[in-house]
ChimeraX commands (.cxc) that place a marker at each C-alpha (Angstrom):
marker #1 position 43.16,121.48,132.84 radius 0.5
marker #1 position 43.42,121.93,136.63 radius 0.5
marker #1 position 40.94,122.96,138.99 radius 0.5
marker #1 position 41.78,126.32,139.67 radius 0.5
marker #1 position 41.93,127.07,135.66 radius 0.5
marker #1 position 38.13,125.77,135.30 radius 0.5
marker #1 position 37.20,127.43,138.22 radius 0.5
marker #1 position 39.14,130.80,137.07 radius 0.5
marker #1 position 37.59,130.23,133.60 radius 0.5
marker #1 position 34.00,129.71,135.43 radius 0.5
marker #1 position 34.30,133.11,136.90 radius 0.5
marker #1 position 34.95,134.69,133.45 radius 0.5
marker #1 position 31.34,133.69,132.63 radius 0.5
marker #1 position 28.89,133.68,135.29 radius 0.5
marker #1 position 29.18,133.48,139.11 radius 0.5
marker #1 position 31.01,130.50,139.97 radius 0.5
marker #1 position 29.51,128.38,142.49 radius 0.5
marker #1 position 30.87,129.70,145.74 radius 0.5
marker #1 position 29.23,133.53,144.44 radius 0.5
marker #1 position 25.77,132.34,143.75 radius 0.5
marker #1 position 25.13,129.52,146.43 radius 0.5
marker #1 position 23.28,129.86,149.60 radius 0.5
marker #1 position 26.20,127.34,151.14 radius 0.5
marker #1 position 24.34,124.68,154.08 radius 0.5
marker #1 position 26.43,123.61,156.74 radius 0.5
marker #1 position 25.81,120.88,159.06 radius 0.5
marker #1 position 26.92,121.08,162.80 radius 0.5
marker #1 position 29.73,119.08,162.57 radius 0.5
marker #1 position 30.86,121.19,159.61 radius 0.5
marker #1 position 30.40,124.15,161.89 radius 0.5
marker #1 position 32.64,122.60,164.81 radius 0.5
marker #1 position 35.19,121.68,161.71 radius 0.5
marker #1 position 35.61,125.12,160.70 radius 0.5
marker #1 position 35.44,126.93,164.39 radius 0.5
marker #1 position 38.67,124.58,165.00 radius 0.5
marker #1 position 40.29,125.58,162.00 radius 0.5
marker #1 position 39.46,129.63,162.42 radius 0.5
marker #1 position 38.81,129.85,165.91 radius 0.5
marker #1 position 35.87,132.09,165.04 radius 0.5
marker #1 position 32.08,131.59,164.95 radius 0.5
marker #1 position 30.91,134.27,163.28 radius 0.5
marker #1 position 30.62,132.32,160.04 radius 0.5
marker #1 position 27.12,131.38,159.64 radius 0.5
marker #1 position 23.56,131.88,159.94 radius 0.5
marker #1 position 19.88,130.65,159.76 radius 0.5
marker #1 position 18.33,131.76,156.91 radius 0.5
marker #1 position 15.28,131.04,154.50 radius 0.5
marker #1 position 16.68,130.45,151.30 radius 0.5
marker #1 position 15.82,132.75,148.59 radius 0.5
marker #1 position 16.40,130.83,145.87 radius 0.5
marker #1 position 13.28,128.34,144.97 radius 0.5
marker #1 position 16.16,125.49,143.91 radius 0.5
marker #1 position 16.75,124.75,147.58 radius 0.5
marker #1 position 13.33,124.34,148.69 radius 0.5
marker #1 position 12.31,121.71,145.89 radius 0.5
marker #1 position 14.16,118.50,147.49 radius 0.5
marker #1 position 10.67,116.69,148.23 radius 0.5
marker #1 position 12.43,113.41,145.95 radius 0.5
marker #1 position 14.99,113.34,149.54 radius 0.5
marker #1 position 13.16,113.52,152.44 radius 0.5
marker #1 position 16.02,113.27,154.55 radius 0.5
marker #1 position 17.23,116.51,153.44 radius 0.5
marker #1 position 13.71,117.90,153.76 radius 0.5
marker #1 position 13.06,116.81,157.42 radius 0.5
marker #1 position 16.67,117.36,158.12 radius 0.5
marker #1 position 18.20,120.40,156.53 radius 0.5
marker #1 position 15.38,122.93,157.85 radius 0.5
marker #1 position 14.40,124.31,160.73 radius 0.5
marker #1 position 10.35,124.45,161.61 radius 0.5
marker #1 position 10.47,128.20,160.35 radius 0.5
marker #1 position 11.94,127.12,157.43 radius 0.5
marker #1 position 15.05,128.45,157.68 radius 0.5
marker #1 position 18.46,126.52,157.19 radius 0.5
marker #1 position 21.95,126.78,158.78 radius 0.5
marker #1 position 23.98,128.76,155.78 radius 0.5
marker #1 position 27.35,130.07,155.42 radius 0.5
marker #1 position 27.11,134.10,155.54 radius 0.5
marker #1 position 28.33,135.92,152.30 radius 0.5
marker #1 position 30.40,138.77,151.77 radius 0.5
marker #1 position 29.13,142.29,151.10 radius 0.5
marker #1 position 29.28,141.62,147.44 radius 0.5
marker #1 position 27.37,138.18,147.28 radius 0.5
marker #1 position 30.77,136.11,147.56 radius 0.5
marker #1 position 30.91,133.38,150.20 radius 0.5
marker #1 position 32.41,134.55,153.41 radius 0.5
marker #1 position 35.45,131.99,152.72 radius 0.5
marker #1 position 36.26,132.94,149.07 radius 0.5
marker #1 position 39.61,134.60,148.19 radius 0.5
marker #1 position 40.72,136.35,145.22 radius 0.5
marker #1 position 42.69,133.03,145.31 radius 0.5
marker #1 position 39.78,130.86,145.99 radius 0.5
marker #1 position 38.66,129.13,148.98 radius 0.5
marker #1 position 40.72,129.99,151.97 radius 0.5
marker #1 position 39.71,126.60,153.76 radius 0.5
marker #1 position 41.76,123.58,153.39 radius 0.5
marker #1 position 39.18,120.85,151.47 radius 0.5
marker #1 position 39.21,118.43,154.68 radius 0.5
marker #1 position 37.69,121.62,156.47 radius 0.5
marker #1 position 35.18,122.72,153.87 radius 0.5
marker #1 position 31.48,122.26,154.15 radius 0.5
marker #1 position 30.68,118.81,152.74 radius 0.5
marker #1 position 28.20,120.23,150.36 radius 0.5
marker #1 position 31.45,122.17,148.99 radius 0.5
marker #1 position 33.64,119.46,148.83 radius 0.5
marker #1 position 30.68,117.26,146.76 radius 0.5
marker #1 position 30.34,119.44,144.03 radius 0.5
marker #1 position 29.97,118.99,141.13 radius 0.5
marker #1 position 28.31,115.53,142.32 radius 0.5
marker #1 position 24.65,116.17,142.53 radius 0.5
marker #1 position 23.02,113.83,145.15 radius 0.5
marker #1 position 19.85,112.76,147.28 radius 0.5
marker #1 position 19.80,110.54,149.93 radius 0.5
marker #1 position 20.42,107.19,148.27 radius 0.5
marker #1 position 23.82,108.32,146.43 radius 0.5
marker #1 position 25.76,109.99,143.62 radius 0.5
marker #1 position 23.79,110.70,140.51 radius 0.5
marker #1 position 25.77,109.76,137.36 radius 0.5
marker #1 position 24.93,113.47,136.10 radius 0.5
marker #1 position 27.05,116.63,137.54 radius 0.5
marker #1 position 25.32,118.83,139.29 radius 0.5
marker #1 position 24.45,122.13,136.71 radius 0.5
marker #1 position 26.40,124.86,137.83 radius 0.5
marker #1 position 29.38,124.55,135.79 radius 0.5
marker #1 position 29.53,125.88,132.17 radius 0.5
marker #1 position 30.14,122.90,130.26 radius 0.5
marker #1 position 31.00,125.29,127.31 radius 0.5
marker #1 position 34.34,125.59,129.02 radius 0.5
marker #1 position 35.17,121.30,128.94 radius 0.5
marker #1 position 38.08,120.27,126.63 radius 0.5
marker #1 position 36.89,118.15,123.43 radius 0.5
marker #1 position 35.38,115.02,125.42 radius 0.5
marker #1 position 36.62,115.93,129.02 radius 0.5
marker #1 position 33.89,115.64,131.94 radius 0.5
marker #1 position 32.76,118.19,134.67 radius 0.5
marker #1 position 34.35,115.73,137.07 radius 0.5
marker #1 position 37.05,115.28,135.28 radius 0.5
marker #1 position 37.78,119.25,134.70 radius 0.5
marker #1 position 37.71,119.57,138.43 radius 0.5
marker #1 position 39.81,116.91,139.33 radius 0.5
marker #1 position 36.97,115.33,141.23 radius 0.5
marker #1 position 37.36,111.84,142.99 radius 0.5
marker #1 position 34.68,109.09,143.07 radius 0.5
marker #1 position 35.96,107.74,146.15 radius 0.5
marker #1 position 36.19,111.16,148.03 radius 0.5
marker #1 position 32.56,111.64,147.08 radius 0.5
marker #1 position 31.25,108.57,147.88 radius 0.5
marker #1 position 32.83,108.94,151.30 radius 0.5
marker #1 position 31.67,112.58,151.85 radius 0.5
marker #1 position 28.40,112.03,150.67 radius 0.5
marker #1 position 28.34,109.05,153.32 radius 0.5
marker #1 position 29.26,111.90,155.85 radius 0.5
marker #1 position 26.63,114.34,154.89 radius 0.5
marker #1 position 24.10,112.01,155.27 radius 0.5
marker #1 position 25.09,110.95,158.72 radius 0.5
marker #1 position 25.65,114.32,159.89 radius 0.5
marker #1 position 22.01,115.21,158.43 radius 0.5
marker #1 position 20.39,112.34,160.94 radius 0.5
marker #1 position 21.98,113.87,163.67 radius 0.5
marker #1 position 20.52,117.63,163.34 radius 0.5
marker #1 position 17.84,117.18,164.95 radius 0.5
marker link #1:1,2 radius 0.2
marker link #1:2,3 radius 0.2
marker link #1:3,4 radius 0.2
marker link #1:4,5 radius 0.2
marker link #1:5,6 radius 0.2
marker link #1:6,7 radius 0.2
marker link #1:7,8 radius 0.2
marker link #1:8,9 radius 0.2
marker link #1:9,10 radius 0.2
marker link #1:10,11 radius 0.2
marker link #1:11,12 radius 0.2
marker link #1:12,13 radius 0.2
marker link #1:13,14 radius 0.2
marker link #1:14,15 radius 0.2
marker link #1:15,16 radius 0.2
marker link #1:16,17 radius 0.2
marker link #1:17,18 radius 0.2
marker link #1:18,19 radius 0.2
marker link #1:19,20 radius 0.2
marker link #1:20,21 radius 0.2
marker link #1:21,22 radius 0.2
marker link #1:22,23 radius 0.2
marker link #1:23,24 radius 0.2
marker link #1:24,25 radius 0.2
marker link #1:25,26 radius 0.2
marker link #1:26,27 radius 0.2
marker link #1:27,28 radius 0.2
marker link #1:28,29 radius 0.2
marker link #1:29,30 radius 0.2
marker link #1:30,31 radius 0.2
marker link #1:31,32 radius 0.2
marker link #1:32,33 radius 0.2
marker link #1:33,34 radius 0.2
marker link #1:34,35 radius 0.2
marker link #1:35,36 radius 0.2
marker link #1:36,37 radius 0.2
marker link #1:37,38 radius 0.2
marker link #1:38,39 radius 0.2
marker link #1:39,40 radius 0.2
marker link #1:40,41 radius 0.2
marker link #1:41,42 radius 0.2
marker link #1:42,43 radius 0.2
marker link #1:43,44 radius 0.2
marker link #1:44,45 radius 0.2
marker link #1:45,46 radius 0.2
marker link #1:46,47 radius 0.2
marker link #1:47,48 radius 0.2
marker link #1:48,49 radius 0.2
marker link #1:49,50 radius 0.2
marker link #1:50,51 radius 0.2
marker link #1:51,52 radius 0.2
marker link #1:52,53 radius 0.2
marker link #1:53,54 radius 0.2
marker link #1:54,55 radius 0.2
marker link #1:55,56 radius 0.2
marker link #1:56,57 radius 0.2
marker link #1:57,58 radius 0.2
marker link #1:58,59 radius 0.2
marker link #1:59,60 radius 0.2
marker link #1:60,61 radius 0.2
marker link #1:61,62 radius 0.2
marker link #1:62,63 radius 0.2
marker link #1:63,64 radius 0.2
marker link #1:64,65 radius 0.2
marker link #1:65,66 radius 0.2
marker link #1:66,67 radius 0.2
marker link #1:67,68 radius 0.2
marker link #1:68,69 radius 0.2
marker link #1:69,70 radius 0.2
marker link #1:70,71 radius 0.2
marker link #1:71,72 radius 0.2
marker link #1:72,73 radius 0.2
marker link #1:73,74 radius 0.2
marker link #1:74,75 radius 0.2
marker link #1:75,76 radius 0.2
marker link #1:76,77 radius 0.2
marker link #1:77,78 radius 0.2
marker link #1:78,79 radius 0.2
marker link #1:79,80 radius 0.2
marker link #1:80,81 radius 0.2
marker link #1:81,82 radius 0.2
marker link #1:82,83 radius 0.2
marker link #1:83,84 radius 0.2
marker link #1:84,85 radius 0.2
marker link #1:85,86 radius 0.2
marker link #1:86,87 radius 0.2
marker link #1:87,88 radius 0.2
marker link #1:88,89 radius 0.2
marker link #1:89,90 radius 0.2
marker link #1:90,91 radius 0.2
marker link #1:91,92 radius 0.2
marker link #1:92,93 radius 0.2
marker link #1:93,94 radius 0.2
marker link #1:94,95 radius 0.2
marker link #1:95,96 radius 0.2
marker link #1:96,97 radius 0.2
marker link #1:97,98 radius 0.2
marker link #1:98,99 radius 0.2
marker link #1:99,100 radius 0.2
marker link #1:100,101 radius 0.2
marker link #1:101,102 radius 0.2
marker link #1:102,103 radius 0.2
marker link #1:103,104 radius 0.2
marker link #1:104,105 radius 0.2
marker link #1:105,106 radius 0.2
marker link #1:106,107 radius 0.2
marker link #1:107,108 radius 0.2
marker link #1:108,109 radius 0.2
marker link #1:109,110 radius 0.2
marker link #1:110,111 radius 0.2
marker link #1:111,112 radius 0.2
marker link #1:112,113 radius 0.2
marker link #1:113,114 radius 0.2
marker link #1:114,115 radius 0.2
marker link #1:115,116 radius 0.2
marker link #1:116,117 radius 0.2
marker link #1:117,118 radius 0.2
marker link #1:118,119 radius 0.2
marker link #1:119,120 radius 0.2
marker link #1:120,121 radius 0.2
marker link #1:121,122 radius 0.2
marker link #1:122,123 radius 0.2
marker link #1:123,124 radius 0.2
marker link #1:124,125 radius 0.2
marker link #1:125,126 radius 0.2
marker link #1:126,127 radius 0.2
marker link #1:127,128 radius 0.2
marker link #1:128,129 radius 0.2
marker link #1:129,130 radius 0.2
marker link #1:130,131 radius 0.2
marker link #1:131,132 radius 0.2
marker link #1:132,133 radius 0.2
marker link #1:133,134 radius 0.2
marker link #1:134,135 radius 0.2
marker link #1:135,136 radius 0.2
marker link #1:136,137 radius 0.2
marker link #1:137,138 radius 0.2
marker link #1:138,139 radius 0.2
marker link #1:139,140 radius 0.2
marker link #1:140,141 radius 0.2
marker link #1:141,142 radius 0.2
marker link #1:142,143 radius 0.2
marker link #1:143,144 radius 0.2
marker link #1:144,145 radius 0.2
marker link #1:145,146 radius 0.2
marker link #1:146,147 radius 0.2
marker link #1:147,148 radius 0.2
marker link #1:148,149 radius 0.2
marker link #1:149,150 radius 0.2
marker link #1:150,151 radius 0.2
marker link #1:151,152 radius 0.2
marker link #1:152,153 radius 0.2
marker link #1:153,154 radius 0.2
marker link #1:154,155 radius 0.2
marker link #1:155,156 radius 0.2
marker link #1:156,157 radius 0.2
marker link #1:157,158 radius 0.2
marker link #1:158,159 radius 0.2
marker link #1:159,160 radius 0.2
view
């Protein structure tokens, strides 16, 4: 099963991840993207409306790092109909190296001190082959992660 055929599969069921997330971007993911689409109109500082994203007290990194003293956090903007402002009837237009590194982590569900051994929730595990892994399904690579997470983290210190 490829990516694209879990992902397609995803959106036969529920809003796939890149329709229902309020998508955080660091500045150096900001200055990755403006190369790439030689725009700026991408993003925006928002509070988040869902409650998930403002219980991270167990990474305080993310806490004092991810927010702004109002509260609000550097987001990707959506599309009139929810859908990130990158999404395609294809899927993401960005290459991956571009992508925000919260993007390119998922499934991997994370704090501060490293990968947890559990994928994040979002995708319907209904939709796994016999024994087959969220990872796995998505083609997802340990090493990539570990490295992007690595990134993340360092681009979080340097916010503010």
């Amino acid at each position: 099963m490829t990516l694209e055929i879990l992902c397609a599969r995803c959106a036969c069921v529920q809003k796939t991840c890149c329709q229902d997330s309020e998508i955080y971007v660091t500045r150096q993911d900001v200055r990755r993207i403006q190369q790439h689409q030689q725009c700026d109109e991408f993003y925006e500082y928002n509070v988040p409306t869902d409650p998930v994203y403002l219980n991270e007290h167990d990474d305080p990194i993310w806490m004092e790092n991810a927010f702004q003293p109002d509260g609000s956090r550097r987001v990707l903007k959506k599309q009139a109909n929810g859908d990130c402002t990158f999404l395609s009837s294809t899927g993401c237009v960005l290459p991956l190296e571009v992508r925000p590194l919260v993007c390119r982590l998922y499934p991997y569900d994370y704090k501060a001190d490293g990968l947890k051994a559990e994928p994040a929730s979002g995708c319907p595990r209904q939709l796994l082959q016999n024994n087959q892994s969220v990872f796995d399904a998505v083609g997802a690579n340990l090493e990539d992660a570990r490295r992007w997470h690595a990134m993340l983290y360092q681009e979080l210190l340097q916010e503010h």
